[in-house]
Each structure stands twice: as structure tokens, then as C-alpha cells.
C-alpha positions as CSV (number, residue, x, y, z in Angstrom):
1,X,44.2,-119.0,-66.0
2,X,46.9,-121.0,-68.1
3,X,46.6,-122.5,-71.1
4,X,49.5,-124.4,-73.3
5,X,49.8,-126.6,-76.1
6,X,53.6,-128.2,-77.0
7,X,54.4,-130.6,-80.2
8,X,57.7,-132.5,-79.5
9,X,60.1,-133.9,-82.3
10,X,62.8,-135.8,-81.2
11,X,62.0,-138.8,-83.9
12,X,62.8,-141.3,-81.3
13,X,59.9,-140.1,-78.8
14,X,57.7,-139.8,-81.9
15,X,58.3,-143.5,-83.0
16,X,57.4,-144.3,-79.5
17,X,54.1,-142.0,-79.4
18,X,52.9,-143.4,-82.3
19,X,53.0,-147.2,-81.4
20,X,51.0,-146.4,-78.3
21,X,48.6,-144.6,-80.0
22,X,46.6,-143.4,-83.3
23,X,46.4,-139.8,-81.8
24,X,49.0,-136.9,-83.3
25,X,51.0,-136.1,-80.5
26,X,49.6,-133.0,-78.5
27,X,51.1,-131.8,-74.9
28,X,48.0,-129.5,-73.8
29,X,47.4,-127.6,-70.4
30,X,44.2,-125.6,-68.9
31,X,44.1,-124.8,-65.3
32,X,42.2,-122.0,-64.1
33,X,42.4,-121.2,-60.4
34,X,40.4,-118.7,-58.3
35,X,42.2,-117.0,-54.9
36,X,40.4,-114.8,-52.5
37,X,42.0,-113.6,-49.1
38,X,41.5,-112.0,-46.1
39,X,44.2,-109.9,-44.1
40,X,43.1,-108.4,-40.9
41,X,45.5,-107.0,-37.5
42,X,45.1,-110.0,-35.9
43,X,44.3,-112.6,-38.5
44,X,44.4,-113.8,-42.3
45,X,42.7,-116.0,-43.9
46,X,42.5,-117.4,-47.6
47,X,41.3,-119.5,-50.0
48,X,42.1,-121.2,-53.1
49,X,40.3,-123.5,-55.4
50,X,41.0,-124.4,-59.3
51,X,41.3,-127.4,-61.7
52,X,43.7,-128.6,-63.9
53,X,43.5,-130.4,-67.3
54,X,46.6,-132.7,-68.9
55,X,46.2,-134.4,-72.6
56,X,49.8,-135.6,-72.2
57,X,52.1,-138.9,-72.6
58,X,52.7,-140.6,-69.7
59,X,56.4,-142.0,-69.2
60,X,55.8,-145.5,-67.2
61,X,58.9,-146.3,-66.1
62,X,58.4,-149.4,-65.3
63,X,56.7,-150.5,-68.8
64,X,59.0,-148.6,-70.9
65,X,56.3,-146.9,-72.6
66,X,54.4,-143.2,-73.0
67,X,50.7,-143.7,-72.8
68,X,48.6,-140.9,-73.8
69,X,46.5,-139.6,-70.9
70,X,44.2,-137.2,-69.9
71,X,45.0,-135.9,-66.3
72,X,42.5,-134.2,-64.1
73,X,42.8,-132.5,-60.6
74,X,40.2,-130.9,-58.8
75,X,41.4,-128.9,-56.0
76,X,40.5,-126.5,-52.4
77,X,42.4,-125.0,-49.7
78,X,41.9,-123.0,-47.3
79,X,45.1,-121.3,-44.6
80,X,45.3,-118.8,-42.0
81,X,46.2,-117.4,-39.0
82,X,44.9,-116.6,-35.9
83,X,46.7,-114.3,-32.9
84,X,44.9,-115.3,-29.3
85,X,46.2,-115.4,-25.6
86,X,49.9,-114.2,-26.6
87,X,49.8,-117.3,-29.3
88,X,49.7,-117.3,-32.9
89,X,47.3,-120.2,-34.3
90,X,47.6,-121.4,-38.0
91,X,45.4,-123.9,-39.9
92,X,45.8,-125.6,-43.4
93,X,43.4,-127.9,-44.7
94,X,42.8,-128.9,-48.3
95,X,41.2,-131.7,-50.6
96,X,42.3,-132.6,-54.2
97,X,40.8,-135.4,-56.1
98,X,43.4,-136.6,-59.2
99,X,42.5,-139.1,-61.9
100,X,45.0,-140.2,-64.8
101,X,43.2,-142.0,-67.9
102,X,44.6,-143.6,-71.0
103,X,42.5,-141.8,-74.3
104,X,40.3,-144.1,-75.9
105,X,42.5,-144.5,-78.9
106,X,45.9,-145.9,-77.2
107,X,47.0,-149.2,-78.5
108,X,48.7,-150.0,-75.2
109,X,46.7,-151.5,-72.6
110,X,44.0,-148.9,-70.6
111,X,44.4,-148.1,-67.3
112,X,42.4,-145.3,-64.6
113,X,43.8,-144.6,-61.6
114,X,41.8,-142.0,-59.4
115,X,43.3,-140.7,-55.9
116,X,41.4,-138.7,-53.3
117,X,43.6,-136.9,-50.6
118,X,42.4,-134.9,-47.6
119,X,45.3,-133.0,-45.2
120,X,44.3,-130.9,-42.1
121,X,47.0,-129.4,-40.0
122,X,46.9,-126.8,-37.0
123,X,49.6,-125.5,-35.1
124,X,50.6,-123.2,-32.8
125,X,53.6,-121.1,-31.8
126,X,54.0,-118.1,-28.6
127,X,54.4,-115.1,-30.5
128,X,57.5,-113.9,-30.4
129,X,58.7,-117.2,-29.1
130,X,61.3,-120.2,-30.9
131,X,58.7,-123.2,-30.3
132,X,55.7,-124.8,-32.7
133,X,53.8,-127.6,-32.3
134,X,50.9,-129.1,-34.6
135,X,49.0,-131.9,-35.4
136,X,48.3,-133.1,-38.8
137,X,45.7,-135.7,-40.3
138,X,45.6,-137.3,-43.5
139,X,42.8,-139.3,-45.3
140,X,43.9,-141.2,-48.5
141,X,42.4,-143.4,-50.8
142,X,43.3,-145.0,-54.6
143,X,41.2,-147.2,-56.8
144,X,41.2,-147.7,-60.6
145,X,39.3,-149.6,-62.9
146,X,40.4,-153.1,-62.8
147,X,41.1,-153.2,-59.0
148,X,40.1,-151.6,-55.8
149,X,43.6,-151.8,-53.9
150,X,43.5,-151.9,-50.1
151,X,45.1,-148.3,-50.1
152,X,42.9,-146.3,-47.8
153,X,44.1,-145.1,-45.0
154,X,43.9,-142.3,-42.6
155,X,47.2,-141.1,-41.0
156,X,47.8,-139.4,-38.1
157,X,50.8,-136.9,-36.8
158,X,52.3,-134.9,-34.7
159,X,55.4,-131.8,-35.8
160,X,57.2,-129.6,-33.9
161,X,60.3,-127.2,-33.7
162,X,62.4,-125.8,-30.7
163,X,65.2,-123.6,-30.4
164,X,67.4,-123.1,-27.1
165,X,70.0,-120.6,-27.0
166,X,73.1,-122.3,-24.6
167,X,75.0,-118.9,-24.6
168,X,75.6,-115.9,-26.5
169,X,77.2,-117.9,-29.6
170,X,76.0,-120.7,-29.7
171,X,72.4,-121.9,-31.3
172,X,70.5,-125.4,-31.0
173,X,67.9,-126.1,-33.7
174,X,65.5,-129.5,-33.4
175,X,62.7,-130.0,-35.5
176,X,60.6,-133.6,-35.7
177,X,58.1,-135.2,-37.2
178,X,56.3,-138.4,-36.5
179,X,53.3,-140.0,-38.0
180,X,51.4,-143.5,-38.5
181,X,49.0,-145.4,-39.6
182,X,47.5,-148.9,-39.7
183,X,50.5,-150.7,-41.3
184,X,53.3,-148.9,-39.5
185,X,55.0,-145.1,-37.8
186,X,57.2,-143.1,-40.0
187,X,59.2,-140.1,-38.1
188,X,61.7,-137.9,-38.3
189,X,64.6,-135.3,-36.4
190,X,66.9,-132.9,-37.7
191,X,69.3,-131.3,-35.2
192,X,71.2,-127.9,-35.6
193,X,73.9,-126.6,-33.8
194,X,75.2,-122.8,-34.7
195,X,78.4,-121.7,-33.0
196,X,78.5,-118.3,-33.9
197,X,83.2,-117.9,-34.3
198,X,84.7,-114.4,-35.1
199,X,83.2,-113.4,-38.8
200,X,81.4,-116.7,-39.5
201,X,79.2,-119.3,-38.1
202,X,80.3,-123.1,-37.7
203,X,76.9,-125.4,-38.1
204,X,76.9,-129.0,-37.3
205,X,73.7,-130.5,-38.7
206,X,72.5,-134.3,-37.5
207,X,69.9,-136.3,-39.3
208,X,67.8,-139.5,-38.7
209,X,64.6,-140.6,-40.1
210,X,62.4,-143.4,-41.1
211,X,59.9,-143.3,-44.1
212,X,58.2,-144.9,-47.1
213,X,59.9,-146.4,-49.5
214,X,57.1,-146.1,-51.8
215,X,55.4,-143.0,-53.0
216,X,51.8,-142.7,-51.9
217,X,50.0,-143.8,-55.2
218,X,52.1,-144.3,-57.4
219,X,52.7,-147.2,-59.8
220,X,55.1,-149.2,-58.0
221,X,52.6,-149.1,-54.7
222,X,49.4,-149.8,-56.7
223,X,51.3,-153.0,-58.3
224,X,52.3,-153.9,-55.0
225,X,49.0,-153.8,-53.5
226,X,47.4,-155.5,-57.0
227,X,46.8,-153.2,-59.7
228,X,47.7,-155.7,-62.6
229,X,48.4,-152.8,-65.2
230,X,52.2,-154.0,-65.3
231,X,51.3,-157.7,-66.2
232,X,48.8,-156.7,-68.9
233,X,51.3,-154.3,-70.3
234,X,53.7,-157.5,-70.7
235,X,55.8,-156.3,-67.7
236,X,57.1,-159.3,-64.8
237,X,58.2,-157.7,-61.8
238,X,59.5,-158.1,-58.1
239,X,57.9,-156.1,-55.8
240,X,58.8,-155.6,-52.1
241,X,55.9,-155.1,-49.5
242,X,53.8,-152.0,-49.7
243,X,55.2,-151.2,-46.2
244,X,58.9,-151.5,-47.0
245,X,60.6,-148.7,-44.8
246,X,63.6,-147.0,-45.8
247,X,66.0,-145.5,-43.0
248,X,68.2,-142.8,-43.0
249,X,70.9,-141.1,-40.9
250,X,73.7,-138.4,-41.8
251,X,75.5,-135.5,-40.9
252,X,76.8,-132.4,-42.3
253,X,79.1,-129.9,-41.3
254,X,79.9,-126.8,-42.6
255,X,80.7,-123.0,-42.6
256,X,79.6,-119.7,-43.5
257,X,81.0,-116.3,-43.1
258,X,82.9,-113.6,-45.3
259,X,86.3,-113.4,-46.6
260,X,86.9,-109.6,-47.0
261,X,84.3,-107.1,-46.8
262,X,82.6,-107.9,-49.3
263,X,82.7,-111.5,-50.3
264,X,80.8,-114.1,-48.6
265,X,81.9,-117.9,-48.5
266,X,80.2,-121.0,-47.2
267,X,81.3,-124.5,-47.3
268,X,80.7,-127.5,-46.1
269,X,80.5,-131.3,-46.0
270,X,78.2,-134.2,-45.1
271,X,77.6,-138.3,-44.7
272,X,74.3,-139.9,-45.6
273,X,73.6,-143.9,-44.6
274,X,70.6,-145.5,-46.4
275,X,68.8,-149.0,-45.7
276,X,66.1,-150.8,-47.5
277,X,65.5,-147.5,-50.0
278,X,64.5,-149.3,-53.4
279,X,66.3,-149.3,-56.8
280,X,64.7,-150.2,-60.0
281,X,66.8,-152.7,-62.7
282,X,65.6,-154.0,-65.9
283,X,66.6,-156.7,-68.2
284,X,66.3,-154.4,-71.4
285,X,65.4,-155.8,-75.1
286,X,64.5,-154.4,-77.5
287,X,60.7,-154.6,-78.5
288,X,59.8,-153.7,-82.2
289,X,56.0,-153.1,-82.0
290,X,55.9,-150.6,-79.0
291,X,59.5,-148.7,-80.6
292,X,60.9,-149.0,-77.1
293,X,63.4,-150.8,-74.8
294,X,61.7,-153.3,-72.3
295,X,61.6,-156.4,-69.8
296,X,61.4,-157.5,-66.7
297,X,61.4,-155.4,-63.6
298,X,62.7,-155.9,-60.2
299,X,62.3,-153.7,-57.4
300,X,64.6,-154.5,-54.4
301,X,66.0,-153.1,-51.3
302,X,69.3,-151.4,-51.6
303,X,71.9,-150.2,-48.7
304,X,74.4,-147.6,-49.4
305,X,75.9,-143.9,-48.7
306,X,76.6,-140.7,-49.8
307,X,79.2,-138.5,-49.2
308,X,79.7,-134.7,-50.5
309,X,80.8,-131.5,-50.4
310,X,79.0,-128.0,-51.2
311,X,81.1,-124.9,-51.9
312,X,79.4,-121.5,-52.5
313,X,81.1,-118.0,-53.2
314,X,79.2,-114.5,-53.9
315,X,80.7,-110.9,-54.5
316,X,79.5,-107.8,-55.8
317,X,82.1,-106.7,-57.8
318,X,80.7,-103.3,-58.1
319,X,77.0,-101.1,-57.5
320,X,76.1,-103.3,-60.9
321,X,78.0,-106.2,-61.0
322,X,77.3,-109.4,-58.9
323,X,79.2,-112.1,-59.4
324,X,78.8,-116.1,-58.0
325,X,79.8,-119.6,-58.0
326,X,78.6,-122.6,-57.2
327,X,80.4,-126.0,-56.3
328,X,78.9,-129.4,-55.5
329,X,80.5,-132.9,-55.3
330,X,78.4,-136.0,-54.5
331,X,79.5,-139.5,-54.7
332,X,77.7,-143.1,-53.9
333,X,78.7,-145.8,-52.0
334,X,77.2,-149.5,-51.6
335,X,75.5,-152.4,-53.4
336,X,75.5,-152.6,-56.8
337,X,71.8,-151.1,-57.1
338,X,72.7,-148.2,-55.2
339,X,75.8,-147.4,-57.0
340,X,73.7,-147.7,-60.5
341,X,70.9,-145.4,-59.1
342,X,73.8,-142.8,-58.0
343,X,75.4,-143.3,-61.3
344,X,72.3,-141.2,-63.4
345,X,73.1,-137.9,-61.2
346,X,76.4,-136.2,-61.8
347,X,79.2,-136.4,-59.4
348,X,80.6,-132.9,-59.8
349,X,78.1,-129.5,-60.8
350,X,79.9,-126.6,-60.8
351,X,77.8,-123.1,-61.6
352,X,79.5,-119.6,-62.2
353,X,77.1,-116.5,-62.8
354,X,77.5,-112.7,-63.5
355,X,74.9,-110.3,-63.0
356,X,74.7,-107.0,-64.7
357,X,72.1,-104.6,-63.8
358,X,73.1,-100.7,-64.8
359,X,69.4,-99.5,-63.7
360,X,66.4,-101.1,-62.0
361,X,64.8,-101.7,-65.2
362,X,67.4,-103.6,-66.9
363,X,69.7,-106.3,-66.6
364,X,71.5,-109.4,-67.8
365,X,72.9,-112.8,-66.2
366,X,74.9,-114.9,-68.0
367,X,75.7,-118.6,-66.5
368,X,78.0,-121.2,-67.0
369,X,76.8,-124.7,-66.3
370,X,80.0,-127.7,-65.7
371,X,78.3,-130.8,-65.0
372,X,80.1,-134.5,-65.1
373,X,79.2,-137.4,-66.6
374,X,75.7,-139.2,-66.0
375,X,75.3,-142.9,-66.8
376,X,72.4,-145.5,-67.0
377,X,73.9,-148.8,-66.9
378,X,71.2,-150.7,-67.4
379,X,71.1,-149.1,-71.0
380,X,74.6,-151.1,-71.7
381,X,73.6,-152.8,-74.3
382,X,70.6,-150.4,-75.7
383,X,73.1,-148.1,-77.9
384,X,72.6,-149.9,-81.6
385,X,69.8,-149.2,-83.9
386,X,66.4,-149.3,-84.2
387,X,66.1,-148.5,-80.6
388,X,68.9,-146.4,-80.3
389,X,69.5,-145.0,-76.7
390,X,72.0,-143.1,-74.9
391,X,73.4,-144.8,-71.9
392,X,76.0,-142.2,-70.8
393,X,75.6,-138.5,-71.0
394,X,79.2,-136.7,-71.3
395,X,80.7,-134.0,-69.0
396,X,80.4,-131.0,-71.1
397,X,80.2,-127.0,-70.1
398,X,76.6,-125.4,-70.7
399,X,76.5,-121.5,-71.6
400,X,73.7,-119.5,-71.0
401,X,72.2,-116.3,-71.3
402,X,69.3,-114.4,-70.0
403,X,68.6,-110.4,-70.3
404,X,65.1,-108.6,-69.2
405,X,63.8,-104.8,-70.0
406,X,60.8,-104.1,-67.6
407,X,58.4,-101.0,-68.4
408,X,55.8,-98.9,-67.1
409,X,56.9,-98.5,-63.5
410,X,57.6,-102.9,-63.8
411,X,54.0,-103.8,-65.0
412,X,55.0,-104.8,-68.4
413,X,58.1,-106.9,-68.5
414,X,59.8,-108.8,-71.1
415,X,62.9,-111.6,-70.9
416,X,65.0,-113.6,-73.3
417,X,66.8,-116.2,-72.9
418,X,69.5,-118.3,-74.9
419,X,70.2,-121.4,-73.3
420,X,72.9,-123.8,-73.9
421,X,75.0,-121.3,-76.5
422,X,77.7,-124.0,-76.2
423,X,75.4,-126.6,-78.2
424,X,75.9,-129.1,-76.2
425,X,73.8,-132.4,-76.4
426,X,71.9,-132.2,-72.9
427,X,70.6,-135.9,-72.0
428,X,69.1,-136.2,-69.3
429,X,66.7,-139.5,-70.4
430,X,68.7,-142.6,-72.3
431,X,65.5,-142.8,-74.5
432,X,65.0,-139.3,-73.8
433,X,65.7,-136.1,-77.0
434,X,68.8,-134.7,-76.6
435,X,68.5,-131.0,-76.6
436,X,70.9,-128.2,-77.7
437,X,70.7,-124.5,-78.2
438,X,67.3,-123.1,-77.3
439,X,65.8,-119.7,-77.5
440,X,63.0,-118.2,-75.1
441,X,60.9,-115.4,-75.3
442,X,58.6,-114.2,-72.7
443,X,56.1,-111.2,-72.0
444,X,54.5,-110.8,-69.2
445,X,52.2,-107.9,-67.7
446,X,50.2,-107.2,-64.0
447,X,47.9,-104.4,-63.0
């Protein structure tokens, strides 16, 4: 059981709180959930079940605006594993039902959305063996108060990994997907190739797949299939299809292996291609009686690529000292949408840790977060008051630290951590708070 109650204060989310609603502003949590499990020699089986209950603001992207909602899921699984005839069977099947509601008090226009999902999966792998195959089914179905969208749908599946050894070095991985329903197939491979050279591994990874472009329920989908929330709200927009697909191919190639004796290294690089995933653009202005910056919306299909790199380093510098670092470069290439979608992740991360831990009941890491520049250009024009937002977030170097004490054999354990000790102004929302140093202080126990 969980329970949490947070009050924000950033004046600019405030202003915005407030002209959607008469309620004080209250970020609330209760979600109790009850486990029970079963692990025999040749099987294990277990079951959860719980609910969850959000009084929270919304963001709507799309509208520009935080609703205050109540959120309620209502949830049951149930997975295990069953050894029979030299194969090991597993099953997984669960039902959630999720509604979001605006509160009786919001000024902005009500909405109720209310999704029921059902998944079922079994599968089954030799034991001992490099092969799995399943099946999978999926029931879905969305409604909300002003419209009962054509959304339900049951889809249908099949998965399954392989992997063939060629020779003493050298590895093959493929796993793929492929499922469908009424209104088209979506399907998936990844291929792996491990060449096992002196101290290392080389590892050619190829890509191709074909999905969604929308996300199953959400707000862009229901508009497209009718919900009018957007157009009460005082929101145009241009929608593609609900069945818009959005393909993908890449590679990657990379290596891993030590330098030394005691310092690993991996490295590597990798090509993504992207057709007909969507971008979002807005004409901004700014509107003075929701306190926010709004206007129309289109939705269209956008081409483009990305191409990075990813550099990792560890070494334990002694029996208590481990020390790490971090390095990855991405960059975007196409039409101007896709360019403007890459441009609100950073281009360069890089993350250096040390970790101190003189016995196993103590310890401290400290980290130091470089990150580059972010920007939301459709925010250009969004930086003068009232509305003031922030359309670029600058490169700046993030210092943290965190330090634990456990107790009582590691049944009583307490952490703190100061975050951000450089007090720089983390954005990571235009109309978002900018936060600097924080402190944390947790306690936790088990029996």
C-alpha cells in the first residue's frame, strides 16, 4: 500500500491550475495491491491484483492545458510456469479497466475516457534449449462520455526467438513479432550477430519493423476516431487516419570487451530510418483566461533519421572504489517536423559516476550529469510575459550526490540524496518549473 500527497509551486503552473479549476491544487496517490504466489519443482504460479487512485492535473498536450482529474485503474494478473515433456510452458494473462475524469469543479470543458484491456499470452521454450514461440491475444475497447469511438478491437499475434550457433565464435540472435487486427498487421525482427574476437565481442545488430503510429487510447487516436474533446476545448486540429503506420529500419554496430584487466569498454554506433511516424506543431498564442499558450494543432506524417553513437567505460579502482562513465551522441535528420521533434532531446549526455562503499552497510555515489542543449521551437515566440515560457534549455553540468547507511542485518535502510548541487535550472517542459537544487530523504524498512 502507497499513499502520497504533493503541492507544486512553480507560479506559472499555479496560474495555469487555477484557471482550469476552483480546486487548491492537490497531487494525491492510493494504490493498494495484493500478491500471492506459488513456487513448486516443477512449476510457479502467481497472482496479483490492486487498484490505483490519481486526483492529479492532466497535461493535454494538445489543448495546452492541465485539467484536474481523478484517475482510476482496477487491475489482475495472473503468470506462471509449467515444466512438461522436456518443455517449459509459461502463461500471462491480465485485465485492467482505466478511467480518467475531469472533477466536477474544472472550468475547462469535462471529459471521461474509460478503457478496458484484456492480454493473454502462452509460450513455450525446450528446456535447456535457444528457441520460444508464443501466441498472444488482445481485447481492447475505449468509450467516453460524449462519444462511443469505433475502437474495439481484438488483436491477434504470434512471437518468437531463435538462436543458432555457426561456429565456436560466432552467435546469431532473431527475435520477431507479428500481430493484426481488423484495420491492418503490425510486425517486427531484430537480428544479432556476436562474433566472439580475442578479449571482446563484435555485435552487428539489424532492425526492421512496422507499427502504430498512434498510441492505443490515447488523445490523439480518440480525436481521430471522434472524440470532440479537442474542438470543445477551442482546439482545430489535423489528424491523420487512425491506422497511419510508421516504419522503421536501422542498424547498429558495436563493441565490447576489456582494456586491461580490469577495465571494461563497449562502444558502438547505429543508423535509424523513420517513415510516416507523426510530429505535433502548434501555432502558439497566447490565451489570457486559461494562463497558457495555445492554438491550432496539426498532426502530420514525418520522414527522417537518426544517427549515434554510445560509449561506455567501468573500472574498479580498488576493493571500494568503482568508477564509470557514460557517453551518448544522437543527432536528427529530415523534414522540418522531425528535426523540431529531435530538437527537445539533447544531442550529447555524458554521465561520470564514483562509487564508494568501505563496508556492505555503507556507501556513497556521486554523479556528474553533462547534458547539451534542448529546444522547442515551436515556443519561438512564447518567451515575453504574461505567459512566459522557456523555449531553449541550456547545456549545463548537473552534480549529484547520494549516500545510504543500512541496519539490522539490511532491514532498516536509510538514503539521502542532494541533487543538482550545481543549481542549475533543469527544464525539461517550456511551460514546465524549472528546478534547481533538491534534497531527498528516504527510510525504508522489510521484515
Amino acid at each position: 500500500y502507497t499513499a502520497s500527497i504533493h503541492l507544486p509551486t512553480d507560479p506559472l503552473v499555479l496560474q495555469r491550475m487555477y484557471a482550469s479549476s476552483t480546486l487548491t491544487p492537490r497531487i494525491e496517490r492510493v494504490a493498494p495491491v495484493v500478491r500471492l504466489g506459488f513456487d513448486g519443482r516443477r512449476s510457479r504460479h502467481h497472482l496479483m491484483a490492486g487498484t490505483s487512485r490519481i486526483d492529479d492535473w492532466h497535461r493535454h498536450e494538445l489543448a495546452g492545458i492541465e485539467v484536474p482529474v481523478r484517475s482510476d485503474l482496477a487491475h489482475v494478473s495472473a503468470a506462471g510456469t509449467v515444466a512438461a515433456s522436456g518443455f517449459d510452458i509459461g502463461y500471462r494473462a491480465g485485465y485492467d479497466r482505466s478511467r480518467i475524469a475531469s472533477h466536477p469543479g474544472a472550468t475547462a470543458p469535462p471529459l471521461d475516457f474509460t478503457w478496458r484491456v484484456f492480454r493473454g499470452t502462452l509460450e513455450a521454450s525446450p528446456r535447456g534449449g535457444e528457441r520460444r514461440l508464443g501466441v498472444r491475444v488482445i481485447h481492447r475497447s475505449g468509450s467516453s462520455d460524449s462519444v462511443r469511438p469505433p475502437g474495439r478491437h481484438v488483436e491477434l499475434g504470434a512471437f518468437g526467438e531463435l538462436t543458432v550457433r555457426t561456429s565456436a565464435v560466432l552467435r546469431h540472435h532473431v527475435a520477431a513479432t507479428l500481430s493484426g487486427r481488423g484495420d491492418g498487421m503490425e510486425g517486427g525482427a531484430i537480428v544479432t550477430n556476436d562474433l566472439a574476437v580475442g578479449g571482446g565481442h563484435i555485435v552487428l545488430r539489424l532492425a526492421a519493423s512496422r507499427t502504430r503510429a498512434m498510441t492505443p487510447g490515447g488523445l490523439i487516436e480518440l480525436a481521430a476516431l471522434g472524440e470532440p474533446w479537442l474542438g470543445t476545448a477551442g482546439i482545430s486540429a489535423e489528424l491523420p487516419p487512425p491506422d497511419q503506420m510508421v516504419r522503421m529500419a536501422g542498424a547498429e554496430i558495436g563493441w565490447t570487451g576489456r582494456i586491461g584487466l580490469r577495465t571494461s569498454f563497449s562502444m558502438s554506433a547505429y543508423l535509424r530510418s523513420f517513415d510516416g511516424s507523426l510530429a505535433l506543431r502548434r501555432d502558439l498564442d497566447w490565451d489570457p483566461v486559461y494562463r497558457a499558450w495555445r492554438g491550432p494543432v496539426l498532426v502530420q506524417e514525418t520522414t527522417g533519421r537518426t544517427a549515434g553513437a554510445r560509449f561506455g567505460l567501468r573500472h574498479p579502482a580498488s576493493r571500494t572504489l568503482d568508477v564509470s562513465a557514460n557517453v551518448d551522441i544522437a543527432k536528427g535528420y529530415g523534414d522540418v517536423s522531425f528535426r523540431q521533434a529531435m530538437a527537445a532531446a539533447p544531442t550529447l549526455r555524458a554521465i561520470g559516476a564514483a562509487t564508494w562503499r568501505p563496508v556492505a552497510s555503507f556507501g556513497l555515489r556521486s554523479e556528474l550529469d553533462l547534458e547539451s542543449a534542448r529546444r522547442w521551437p515551436d515556443y519561438g515566440r512564447a518567451e515575453a510575459a504574461p505567459g512566459k515560457a522557456r523555449s531553449i534549455q541550456p547545456a549545463g553540468i548537473e552534480l549529484s550526490l547520494t549516500g545510504w547507511k543500512t541496519f539490522l542485518d539490511g532491514r532498516l535502510r536509510a538514503q539521502f540524496v542532494a541533487r543538482n548541487l550545481t543549481a542549475r535550472r533543469i527544464i525539461l517542459h517550456p511551460e514546465g518549473r524549472a528546478s534547481t537544487l533538491s534534497f531527498l530523504f528516504l527510510l525504508g524498512a522489510a521484515f
